[in-house]
PAVEX-218562 format. One record per residue: residue number from 0; x, y, z of N, C-alpha, C, CB in turn. Coordinates in Angstrom, 2 decimals, always signed. Last residue first. Glycine has a CB too. Example, Ala and Ser with C-alpha at 12.3 -4.5 7.8 and 13.67 -1.06 7.14 Angstrom:
<pts>
(1, (+12.85, -2.25, +7.08), (+13.67, -1.06, +7.14), (+12.90, +0.03, +7.87), (+14.08, -0.60, +5.72))
(0, (+13.19, -5.69, +7.80), (+12.30, -4.50, +7.80), (+13.20, -3.30, +7.80), (+11.31, -4.47, +9.05))
</pts>
This chain:
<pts>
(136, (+20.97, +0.91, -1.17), (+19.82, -0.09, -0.06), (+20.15, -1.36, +0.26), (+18.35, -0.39, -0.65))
(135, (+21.79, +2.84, -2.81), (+22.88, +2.51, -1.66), (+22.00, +1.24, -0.34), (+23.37, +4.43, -0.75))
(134, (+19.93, +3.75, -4.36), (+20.95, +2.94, -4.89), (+21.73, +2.11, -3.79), (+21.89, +3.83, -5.67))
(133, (+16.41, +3.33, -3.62), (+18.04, +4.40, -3.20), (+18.68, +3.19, -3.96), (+18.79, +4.79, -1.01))
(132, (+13.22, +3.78, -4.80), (+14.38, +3.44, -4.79), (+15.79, +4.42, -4.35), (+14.37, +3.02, -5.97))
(131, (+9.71, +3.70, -3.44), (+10.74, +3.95, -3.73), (+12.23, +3.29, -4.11), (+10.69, +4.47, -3.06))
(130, (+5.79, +3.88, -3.07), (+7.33, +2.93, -3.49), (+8.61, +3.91, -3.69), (+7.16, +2.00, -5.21))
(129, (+4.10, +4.70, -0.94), (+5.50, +5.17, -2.02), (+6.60, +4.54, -1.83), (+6.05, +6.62, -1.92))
(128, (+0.95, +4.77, -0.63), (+1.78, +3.95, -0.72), (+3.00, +5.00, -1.56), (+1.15, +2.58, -1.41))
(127, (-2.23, +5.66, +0.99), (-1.04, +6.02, +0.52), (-0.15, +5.51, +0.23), (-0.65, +6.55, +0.96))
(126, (-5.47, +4.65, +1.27), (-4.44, +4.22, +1.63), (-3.58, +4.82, +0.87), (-4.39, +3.01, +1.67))
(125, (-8.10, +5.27, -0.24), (-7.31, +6.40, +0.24), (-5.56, +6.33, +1.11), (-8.40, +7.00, +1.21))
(124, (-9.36, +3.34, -1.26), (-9.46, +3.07, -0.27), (-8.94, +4.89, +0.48), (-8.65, +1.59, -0.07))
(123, (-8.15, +2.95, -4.23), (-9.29, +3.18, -3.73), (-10.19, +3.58, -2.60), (-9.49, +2.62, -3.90))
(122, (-4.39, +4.53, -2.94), (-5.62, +3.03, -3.10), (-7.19, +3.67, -3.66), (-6.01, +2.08, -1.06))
(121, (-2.40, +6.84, -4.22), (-3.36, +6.42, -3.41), (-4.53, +5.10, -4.30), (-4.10, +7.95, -2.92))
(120, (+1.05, +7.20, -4.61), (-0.34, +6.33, -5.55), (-1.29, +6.18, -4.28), (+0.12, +4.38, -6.41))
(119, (+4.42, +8.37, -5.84), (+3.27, +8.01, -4.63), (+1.83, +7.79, -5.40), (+3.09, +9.45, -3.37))
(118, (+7.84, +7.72, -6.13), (+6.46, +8.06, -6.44), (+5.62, +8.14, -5.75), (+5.98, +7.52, -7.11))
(117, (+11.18, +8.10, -6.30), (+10.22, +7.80, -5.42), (+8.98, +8.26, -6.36), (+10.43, +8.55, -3.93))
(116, (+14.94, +7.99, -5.85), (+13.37, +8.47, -6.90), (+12.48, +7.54, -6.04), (+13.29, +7.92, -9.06))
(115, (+17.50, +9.50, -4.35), (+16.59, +8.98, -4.21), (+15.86, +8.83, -5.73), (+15.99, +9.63, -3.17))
(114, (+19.94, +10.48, -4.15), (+19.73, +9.61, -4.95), (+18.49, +8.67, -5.11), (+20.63, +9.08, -4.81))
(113, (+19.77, +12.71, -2.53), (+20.60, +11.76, -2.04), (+20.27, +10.85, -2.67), (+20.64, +11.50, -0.80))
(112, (+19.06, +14.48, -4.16), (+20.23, +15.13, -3.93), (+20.72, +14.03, -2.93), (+20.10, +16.72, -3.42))
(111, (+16.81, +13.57, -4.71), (+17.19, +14.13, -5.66), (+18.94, +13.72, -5.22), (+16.56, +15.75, -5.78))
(110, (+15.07, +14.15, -2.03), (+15.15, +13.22, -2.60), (+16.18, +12.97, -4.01), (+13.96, +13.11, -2.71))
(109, (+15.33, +16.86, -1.82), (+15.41, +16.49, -1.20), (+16.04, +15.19, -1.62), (+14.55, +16.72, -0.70))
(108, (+13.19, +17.54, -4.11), (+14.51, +18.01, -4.51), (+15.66, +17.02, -3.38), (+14.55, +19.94, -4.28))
(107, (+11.00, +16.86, -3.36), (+11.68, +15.77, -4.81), (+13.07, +16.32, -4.43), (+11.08, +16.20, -6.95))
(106, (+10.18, +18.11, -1.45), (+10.92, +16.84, -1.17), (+11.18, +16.15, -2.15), (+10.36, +16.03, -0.37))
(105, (+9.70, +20.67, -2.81), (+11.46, +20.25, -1.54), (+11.32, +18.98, -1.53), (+11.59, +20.82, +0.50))
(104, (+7.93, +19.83, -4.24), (+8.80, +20.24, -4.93), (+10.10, +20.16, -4.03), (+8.40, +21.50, -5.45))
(103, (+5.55, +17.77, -2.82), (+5.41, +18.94, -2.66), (+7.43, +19.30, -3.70), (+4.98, +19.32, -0.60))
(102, (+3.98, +14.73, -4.93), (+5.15, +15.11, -3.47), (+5.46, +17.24, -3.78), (+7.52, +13.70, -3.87))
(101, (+1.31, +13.88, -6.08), (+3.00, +14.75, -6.26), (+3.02, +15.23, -5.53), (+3.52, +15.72, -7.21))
(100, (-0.14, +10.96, -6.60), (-0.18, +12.08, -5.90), (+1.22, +12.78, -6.31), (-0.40, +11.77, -4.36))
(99, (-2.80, +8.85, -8.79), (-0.92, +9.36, -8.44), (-1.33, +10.85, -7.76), (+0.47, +9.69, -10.37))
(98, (-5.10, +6.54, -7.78), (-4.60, +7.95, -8.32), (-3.26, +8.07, -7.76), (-5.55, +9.27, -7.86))
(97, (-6.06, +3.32, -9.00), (-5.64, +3.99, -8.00), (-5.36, +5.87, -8.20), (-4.38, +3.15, -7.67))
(96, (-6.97, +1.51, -11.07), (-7.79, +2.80, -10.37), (-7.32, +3.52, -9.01), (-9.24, +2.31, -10.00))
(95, (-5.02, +0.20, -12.33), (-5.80, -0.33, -11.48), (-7.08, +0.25, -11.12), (-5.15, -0.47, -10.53))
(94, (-3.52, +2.32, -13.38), (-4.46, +1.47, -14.45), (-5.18, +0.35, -13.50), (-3.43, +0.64, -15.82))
(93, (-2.09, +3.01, -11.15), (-2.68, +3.97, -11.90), (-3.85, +3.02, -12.98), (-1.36, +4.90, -12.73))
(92, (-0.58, +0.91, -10.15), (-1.82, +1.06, -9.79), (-2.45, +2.06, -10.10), (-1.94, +0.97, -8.76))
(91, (+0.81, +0.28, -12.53), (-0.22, -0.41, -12.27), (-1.26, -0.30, -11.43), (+0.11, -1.20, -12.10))
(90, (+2.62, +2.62, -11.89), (+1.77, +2.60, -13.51), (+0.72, +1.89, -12.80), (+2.52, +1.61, -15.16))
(89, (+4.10, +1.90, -9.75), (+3.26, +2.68, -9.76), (+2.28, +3.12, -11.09), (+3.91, +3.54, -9.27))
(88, (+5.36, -0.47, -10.61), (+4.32, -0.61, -9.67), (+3.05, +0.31, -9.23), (+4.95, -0.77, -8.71))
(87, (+6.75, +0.73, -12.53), (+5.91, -0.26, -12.61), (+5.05, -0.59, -11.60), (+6.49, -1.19, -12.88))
(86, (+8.50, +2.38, -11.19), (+7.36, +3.07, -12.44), (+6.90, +2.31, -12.94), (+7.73, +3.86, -13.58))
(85, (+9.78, +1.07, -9.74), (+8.86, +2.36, -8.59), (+7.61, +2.46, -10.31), (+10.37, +4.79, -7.91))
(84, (+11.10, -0.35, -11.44), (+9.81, -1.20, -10.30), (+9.24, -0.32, -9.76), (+10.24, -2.20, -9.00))
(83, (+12.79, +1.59, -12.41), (+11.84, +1.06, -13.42), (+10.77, -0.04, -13.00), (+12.64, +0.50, -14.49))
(82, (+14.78, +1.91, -10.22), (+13.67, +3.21, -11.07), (+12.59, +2.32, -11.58), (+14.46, +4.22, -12.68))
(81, (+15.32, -0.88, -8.27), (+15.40, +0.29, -9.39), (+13.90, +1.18, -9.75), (+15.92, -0.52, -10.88))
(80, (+13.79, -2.46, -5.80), (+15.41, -2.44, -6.48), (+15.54, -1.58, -7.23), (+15.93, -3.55, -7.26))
(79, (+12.06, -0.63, -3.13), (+12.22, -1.35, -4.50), (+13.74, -1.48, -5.12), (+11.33, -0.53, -5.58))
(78, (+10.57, +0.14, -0.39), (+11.63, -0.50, -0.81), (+11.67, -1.16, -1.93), (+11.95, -1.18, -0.06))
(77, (+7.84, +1.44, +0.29), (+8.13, +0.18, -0.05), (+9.37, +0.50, -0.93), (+6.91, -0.62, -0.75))
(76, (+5.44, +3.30, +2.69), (+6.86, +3.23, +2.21), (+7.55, +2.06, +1.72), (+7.61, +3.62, +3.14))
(75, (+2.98, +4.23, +3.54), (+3.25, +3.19, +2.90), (+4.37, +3.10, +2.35), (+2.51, +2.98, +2.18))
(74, (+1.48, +6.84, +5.30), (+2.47, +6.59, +4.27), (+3.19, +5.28, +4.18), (+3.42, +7.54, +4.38))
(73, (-1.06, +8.03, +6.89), (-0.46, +7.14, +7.12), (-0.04, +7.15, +5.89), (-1.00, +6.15, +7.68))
(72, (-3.32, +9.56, +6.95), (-2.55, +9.27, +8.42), (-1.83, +8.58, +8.20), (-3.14, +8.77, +9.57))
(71, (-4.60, +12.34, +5.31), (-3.86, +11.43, +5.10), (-3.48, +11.02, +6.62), (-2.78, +11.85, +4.14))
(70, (-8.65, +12.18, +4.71), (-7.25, +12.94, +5.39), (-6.08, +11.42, +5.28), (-7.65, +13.64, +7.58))
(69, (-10.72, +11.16, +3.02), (-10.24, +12.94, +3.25), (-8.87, +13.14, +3.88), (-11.32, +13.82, +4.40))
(68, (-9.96, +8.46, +2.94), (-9.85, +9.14, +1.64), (-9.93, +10.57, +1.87), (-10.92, +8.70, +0.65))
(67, (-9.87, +7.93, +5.52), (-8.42, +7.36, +4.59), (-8.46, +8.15, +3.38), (-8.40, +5.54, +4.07))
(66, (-11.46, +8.60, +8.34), (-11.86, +8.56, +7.13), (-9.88, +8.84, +6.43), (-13.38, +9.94, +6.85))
(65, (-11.13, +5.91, +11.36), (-10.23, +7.48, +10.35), (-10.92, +7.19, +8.92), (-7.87, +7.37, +10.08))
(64, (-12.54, +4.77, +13.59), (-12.72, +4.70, +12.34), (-12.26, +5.66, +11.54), (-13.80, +4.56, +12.14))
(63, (-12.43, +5.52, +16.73), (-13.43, +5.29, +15.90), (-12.66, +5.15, +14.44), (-14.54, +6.45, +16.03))
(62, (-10.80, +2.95, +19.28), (-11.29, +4.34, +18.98), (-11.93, +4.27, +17.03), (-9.63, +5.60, +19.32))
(61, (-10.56, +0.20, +19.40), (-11.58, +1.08, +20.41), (-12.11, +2.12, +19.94), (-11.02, +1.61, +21.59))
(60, (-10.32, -2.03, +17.41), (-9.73, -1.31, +18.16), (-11.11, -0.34, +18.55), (-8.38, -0.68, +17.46))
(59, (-11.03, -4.42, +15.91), (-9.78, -4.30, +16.46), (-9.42, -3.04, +17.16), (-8.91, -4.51, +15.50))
(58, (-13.89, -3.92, +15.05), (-13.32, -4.75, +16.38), (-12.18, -4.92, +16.74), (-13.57, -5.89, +16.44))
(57, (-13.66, -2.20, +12.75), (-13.79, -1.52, +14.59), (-13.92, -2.28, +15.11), (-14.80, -0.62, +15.26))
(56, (-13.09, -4.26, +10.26), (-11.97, -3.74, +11.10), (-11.78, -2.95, +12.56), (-11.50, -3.00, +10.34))
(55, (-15.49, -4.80, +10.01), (-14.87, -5.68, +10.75), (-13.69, -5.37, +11.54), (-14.63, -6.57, +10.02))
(54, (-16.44, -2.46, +8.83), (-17.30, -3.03, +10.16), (-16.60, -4.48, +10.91), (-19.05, -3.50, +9.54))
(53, (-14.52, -2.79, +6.52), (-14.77, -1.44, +7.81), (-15.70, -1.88, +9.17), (-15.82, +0.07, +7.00))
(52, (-12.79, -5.65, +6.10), (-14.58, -4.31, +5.68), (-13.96, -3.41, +6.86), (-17.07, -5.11, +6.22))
(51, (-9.26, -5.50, +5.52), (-10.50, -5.75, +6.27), (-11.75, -4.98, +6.19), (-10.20, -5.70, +7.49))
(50, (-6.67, -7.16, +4.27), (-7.95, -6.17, +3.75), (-9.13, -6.40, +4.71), (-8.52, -6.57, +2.08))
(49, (-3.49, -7.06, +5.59), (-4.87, -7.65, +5.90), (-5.66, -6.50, +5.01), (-5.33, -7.74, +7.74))
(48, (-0.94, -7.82, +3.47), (-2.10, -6.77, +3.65), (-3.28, -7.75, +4.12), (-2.51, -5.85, +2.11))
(47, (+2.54, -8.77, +4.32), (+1.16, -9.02, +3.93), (+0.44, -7.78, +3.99), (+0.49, -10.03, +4.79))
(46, (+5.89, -9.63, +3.84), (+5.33, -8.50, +4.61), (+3.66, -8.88, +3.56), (+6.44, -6.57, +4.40))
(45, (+7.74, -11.74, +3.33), (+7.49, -10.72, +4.66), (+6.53, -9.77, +5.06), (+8.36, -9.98, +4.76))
(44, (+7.59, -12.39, +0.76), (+7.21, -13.55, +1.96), (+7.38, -13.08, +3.27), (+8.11, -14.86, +1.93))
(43, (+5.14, -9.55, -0.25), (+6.91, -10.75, -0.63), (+6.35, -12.00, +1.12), (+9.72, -9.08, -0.12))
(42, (+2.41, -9.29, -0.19), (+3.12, -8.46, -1.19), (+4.51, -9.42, -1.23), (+3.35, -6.69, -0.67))
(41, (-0.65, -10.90, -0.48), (+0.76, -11.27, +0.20), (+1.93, -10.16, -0.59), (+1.20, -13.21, -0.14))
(40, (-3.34, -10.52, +1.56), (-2.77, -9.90, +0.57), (-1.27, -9.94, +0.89), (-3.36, -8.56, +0.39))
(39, (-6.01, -11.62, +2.85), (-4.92, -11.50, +2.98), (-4.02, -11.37, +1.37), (-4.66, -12.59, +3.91))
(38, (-9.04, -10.66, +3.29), (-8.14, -10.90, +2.78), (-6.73, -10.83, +2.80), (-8.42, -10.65, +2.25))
(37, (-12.50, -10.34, +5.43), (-11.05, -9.79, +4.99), (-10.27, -10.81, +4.04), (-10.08, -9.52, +6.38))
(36, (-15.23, -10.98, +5.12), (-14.51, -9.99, +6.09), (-13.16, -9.73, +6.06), (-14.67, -10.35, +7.34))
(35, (-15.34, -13.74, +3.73), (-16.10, -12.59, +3.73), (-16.19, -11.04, +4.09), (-16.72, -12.94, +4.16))
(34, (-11.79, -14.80, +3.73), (-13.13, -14.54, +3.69), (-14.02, -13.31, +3.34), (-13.37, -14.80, +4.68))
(33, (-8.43, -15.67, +3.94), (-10.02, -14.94, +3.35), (-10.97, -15.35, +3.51), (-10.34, -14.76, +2.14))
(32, (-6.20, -17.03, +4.33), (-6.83, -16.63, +5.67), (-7.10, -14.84, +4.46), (-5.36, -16.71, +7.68))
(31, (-6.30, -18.75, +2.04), (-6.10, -19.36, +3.73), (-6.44, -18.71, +4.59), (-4.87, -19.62, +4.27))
(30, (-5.82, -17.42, +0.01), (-7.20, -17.68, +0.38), (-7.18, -18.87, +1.60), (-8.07, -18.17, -1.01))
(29, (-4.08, -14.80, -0.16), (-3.70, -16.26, +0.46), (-4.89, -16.50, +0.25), (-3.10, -16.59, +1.99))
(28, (-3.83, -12.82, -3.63), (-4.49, -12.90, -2.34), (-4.01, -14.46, -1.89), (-6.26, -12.63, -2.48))
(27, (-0.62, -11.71, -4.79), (-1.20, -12.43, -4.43), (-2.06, -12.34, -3.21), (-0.54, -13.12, -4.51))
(26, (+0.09, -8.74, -7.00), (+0.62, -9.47, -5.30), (-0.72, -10.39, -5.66), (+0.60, -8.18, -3.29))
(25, (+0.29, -7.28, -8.85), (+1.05, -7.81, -8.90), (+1.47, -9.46, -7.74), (+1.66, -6.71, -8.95))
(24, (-1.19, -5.12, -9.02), (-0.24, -4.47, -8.51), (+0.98, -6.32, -8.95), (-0.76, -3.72, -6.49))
(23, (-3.93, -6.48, -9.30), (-3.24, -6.04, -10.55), (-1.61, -5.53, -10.28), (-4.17, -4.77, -11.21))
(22, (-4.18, -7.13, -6.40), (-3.64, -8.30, -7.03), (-3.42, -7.67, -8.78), (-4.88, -9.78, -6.78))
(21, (-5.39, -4.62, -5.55), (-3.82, -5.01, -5.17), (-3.27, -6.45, -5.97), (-3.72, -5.30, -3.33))
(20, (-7.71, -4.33, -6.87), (-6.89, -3.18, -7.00), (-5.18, -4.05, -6.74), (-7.46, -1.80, -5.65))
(19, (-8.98, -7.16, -6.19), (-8.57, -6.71, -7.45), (-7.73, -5.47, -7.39), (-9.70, -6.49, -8.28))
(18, (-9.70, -6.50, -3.18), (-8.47, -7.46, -3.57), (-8.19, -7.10, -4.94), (-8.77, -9.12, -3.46))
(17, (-10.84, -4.54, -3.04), (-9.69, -3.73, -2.96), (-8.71, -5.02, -3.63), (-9.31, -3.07, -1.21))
(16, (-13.19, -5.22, -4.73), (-12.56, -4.02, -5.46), (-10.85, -3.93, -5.02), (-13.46, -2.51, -4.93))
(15, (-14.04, -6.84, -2.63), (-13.53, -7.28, -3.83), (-12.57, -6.41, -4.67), (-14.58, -7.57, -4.56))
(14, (-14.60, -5.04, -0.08), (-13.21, -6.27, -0.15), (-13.02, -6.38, -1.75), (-13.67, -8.21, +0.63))
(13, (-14.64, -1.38, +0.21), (-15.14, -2.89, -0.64), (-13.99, -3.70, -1.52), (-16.42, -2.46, -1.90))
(12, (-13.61, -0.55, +1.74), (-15.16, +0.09, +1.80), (-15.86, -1.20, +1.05), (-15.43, +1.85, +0.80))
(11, (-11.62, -1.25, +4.43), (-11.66, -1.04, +2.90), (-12.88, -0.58, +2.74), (-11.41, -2.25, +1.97))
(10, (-8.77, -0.91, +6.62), (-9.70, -1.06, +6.42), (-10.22, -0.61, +4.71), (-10.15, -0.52, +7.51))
(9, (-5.70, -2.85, +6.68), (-6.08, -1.84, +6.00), (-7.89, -2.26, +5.91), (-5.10, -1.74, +4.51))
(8, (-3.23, -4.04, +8.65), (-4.76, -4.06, +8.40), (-4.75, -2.78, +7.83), (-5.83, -4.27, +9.71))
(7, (+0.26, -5.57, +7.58), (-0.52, -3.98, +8.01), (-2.32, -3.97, +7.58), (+0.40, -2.43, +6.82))
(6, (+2.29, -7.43, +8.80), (+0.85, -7.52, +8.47), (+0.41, -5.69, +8.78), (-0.06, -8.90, +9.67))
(5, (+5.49, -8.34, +8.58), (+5.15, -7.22, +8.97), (+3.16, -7.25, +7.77), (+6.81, -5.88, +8.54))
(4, (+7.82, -10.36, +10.33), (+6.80, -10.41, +9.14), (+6.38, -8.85, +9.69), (+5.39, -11.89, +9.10))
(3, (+11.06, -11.81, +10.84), (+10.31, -10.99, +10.88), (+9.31, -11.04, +10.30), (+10.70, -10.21, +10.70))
(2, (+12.77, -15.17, +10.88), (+12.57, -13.35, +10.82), (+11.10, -13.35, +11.03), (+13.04, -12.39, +9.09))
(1, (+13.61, -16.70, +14.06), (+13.13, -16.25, +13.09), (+12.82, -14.98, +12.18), (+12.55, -16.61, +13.30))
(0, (+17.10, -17.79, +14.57), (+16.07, -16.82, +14.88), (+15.11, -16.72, +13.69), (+16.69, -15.44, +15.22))
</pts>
């Protein structure tokens, strides 16, 4: 059987900026399937980032266009081996230009009490991402 892949389109305001934001993170753009209108952004050999303009991305769908940087719709949850890849990945995209967000105080505690650590980092873009680690993964 084959596995799995998991492509998440992320609309952008501006391709270059976003490919540089995510390739300091660490990840590779494919330039197999880039262009002018999007990028592919390889985070492991499962799972990608389409970067798509905004005027490319309302041909994939009907309804209109969510502003990413006023409101949140969506959480980026990434599976890491230890503490010290959540606080590397998330440093980098602090020195990328991304911004760090803080989780409301129940859900550190939350998190806490089943061994969690976790961070969170919005894109340029307003995209949300939190990396995290459990011991038991």
């Amino acid at each position: 059987m084959a596995s799995k892949m998991i492509f998440l389109n992320l609309p952008v305001a501006d391709l270059k900026r976003s490919q540089d934001f995510y390739t300091a993170l660490g990840w590779r753009v494919n330039a197999d399937f880039t262009d002018e209108n999007a990028a592919c952004v390889v985070v492991d050999a499962n799972i990608c980032l389409m970067l798509l303009t905004k005027d490319f991305f309302t041909t994939f769908a009907e309804r209109p266009l969510g502003d990413t940087v006023a409101y949140s719709s969506a959480a980026y949850a990434l599976a890491l081996p230890n503490r010290d890849a959540v606080d590397d990945l998330t440093d980098a995209a602090l020195q990328a230009g991304g911004t760090e967000e803080t989780p409301m105080n129940d859900r550190r505690v939350q998190e806490a009490e089943v061994g969690m650590y976790g961070r969170t980092f919005i894109d340029p873009d307003g995209h949300q991402w939190e990396p995290f680690y459990m011991p038991y993964q």
